[in-house]
C-alpha angles and dihedrals in degrees: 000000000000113000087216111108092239119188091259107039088190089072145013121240108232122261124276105206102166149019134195120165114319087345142106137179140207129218081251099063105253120137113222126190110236090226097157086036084238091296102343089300113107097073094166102026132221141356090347104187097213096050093044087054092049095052089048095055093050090047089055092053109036125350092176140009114167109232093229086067115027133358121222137243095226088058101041077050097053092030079065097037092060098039105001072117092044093235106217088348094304104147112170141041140231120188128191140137120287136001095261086058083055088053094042086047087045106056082033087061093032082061103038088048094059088043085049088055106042106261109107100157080077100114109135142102129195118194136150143277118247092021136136133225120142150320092246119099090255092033087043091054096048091061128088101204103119102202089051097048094044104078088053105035094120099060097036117119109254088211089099126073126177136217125189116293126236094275107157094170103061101011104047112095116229082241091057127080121195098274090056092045092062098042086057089054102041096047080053089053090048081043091057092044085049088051097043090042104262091250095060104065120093111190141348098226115189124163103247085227117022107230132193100346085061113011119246097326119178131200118244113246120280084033106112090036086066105039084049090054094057088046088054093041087063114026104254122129130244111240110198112203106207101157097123096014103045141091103032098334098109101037095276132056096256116034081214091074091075092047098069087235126088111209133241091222127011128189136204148164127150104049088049098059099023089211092295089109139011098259151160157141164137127274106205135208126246098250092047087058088039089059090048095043102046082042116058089319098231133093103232090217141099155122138216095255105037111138093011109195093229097042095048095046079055101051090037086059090047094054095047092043087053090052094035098058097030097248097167084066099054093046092052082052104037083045095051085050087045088053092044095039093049091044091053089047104036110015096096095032105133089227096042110104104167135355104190137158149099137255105339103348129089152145145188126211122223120223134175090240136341108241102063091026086226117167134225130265103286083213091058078063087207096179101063085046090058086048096045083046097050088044083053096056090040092269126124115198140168118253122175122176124197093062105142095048109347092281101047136059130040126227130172111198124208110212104160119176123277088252096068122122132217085258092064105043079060089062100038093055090041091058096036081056099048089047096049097046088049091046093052087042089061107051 
């Protein structure tokens, strides 16, 4: 047995021992598509030569360098890379590790910025139900996800409280189009700030696409407009979580462009990095620096490793390979042929309930049957089936259960990297197919 705390101590995952594009292989010499990209992380996928020399460079020149002392030339560099433009207003960079430490750095900044400006009372968080943030105590009470939260209740912040996500396919009401269906969930937003005190409440935070809590989830149009507008009415500022769904994921560069609102503080993590190096961050906007800075001009925030150099000269050469090959094209198209392949595999499956997404991230949802939307049985743990199925097969995929409530519904989401061709989405959906029908065959 390994002496690694892996996620399940009764067995040890086999042994990845090398990548190369979508691929992966085990120490026991099995190719497996990289068809989730691990969780939405290996944008590029594997063993990419200009992102390994770049690391190497960078490696030669500076591994380290703590922020209280230097900055670095790999994170000015990426820092200008990401708002250099100023994307939506958003004028200024923090790197760290993970996207739990964004969210940490996000509600720490959300806060400092109301003390900076005079408005102190400000101590409240909403965020949603059935949502995902982080693995961190702060990061870990923003989220919605249930089964996740449940273990650690008792020491979770009560500074965050949760209304319903943006959830058309099961929480629409057949009376309702999509108009209605956002003025029901705004007025409970502005119900939530009433309850709180409308001047206590520091920020609305909601992931742009829901990731793996709910599976590629996005908002019907006119959504993030509203839930903006009650923000603005009272104060409070708007938190994008684009940890899975950021920085290209989705077809553009932030999955918020195609949302009609530009965010106060964004965070992000997997699509910067791609999985070359342990990174993420927030990307700020200017007001939010302008109150800092006309405060005590500091952000009383960091870590160790914030701005890493390495991680950084990773994330730098991401980011230029994205723009250099026009991977955001080929997203939007091998997206259009993900949604069209899965549609023409999956759409009149019997247990099929949903198949949703953008760009290259998708899911589909499992039911009993489609007319009632019922779930399976959470014990026949069909997710994991499905996974176990598509490995099988030389497929990796990304289940997730609890997806109704945190105990019922099943998803598997597709997320390959931006590199991917037409061939292999082929592959990937034939595969996907053949998992699915031998998982169900064997409840």
């Amino acid at each position: 047995m390994s002496h690694i705390v892996h996620r399940n101590l009764r067995s040890d995952p086999p042994l990845a021992v090398s990548g190369e594009g979508i691929m992966l292989r085990d120490a026991a010499g099995r190719e497996i598509i990289d068809g989730s990209g691990g969780a939405a992380v290996a944008c590029l996928g594997h063993g990419h030569p200009k992102v390994i020399a770049a690391m190497k460079a960078q490696i030669d020149r500076l591994c380290y360098a703590h922020t209280s002392l230097f900055s670095c030339d790999s994170a000015e560099r990426l820092a200008d890379q990401m708002v250099g433009h100023a994307p939506g207003g958003l004028t200024h960079a923090y790197f760290c590790s993970s996207g739990s430490e964004g969210n940490e750095a996000a509600y720490k900044m959300a806060r400092q910025y109301f003390l900076e400006i005079g408005q102190p009372q400000r101590r409240h968080f909403i965020a949603r139900r059935q949502s995902y943030h982080g693995n961190t105590l702060g990061a870990l009470s923003a989220s919605g996800n249930a089964a996740r939260r449940a273990p650690y209740e008792p020491i979770l912040s009560p500074a965050f409280s949760h209304v319903s996500p943006c959830y058309a396919y099961r929480d629409r009401t057949d009376a309702e189009d999509d108009a209605a269906y956002v003025a029901r969930l705004a007025a409970e937003l502005e119900g939530e700030f009433q309850r709180l005190g409308p001047d206590t409440v520091i920020a609305f935070i909601a992931e742009t696409v829901v990731g793996a809590t709910l599976g590629c989830v996005t908002a019907v149009p006119g959504y993030f407009p509203a839930m903006r507008a009650v923000c603005e009415r009272h104060g409070a500022l708007l938190i994008l979580d684009e940890v899975m769904s950021g920085v290209g994921r989705c077809g553009t560069m932030h999955a918020w462009e195609a949302e009609g609102v530009t965010p106060d503080i964004q965070i992000i993590a997997k699509g910067l990095g791609g999985g070359y190096q342990p990174i993420g961050g927030i990307l700020v906007h200017g007001r939010i620096i302008e109150g800092l800075t006309g405060g005590t001009g500091t952000f009383q925030h960091g870590h160790t490793y914030q701005a890493h150099p390495v991680a950084c000269a990773a994330a730098l050469a991401v980011q230029q390979v994205i723009a250099e090959e026009g991977l955001l094209a080929n997203v939007q198209a091998m997206g259009a042929l993900l949604e069209a392949r899965l549609t023409e595999r999956l759409g009149n499956h019997r247990h099929i309930g949903d198949i949703r997404g953008r760009g290259l991230f998708w899911a589909v949802e499992f039911v009993t049957d489609r007319a009632g939307k019922t779930p399976f049985d959470p014990a026949l743990k069909l997710n994991e089936r499905v996974k176990q199925e598509a490995f099988a097969r030389g497929l990796a995929c990304y289940p997730m259960g609890g997806t109704i409530d945190g105990k019922r519904g099943d998803h598997a989401i597709l997320a390959p990297p931006y590199i991917v061709d037409a061939a292999q989405i082929g592959m990937i959906v034939d595969r996907f197919g053949d998992a699915v029908d031998a998982a169900l065959a064997s409840l």
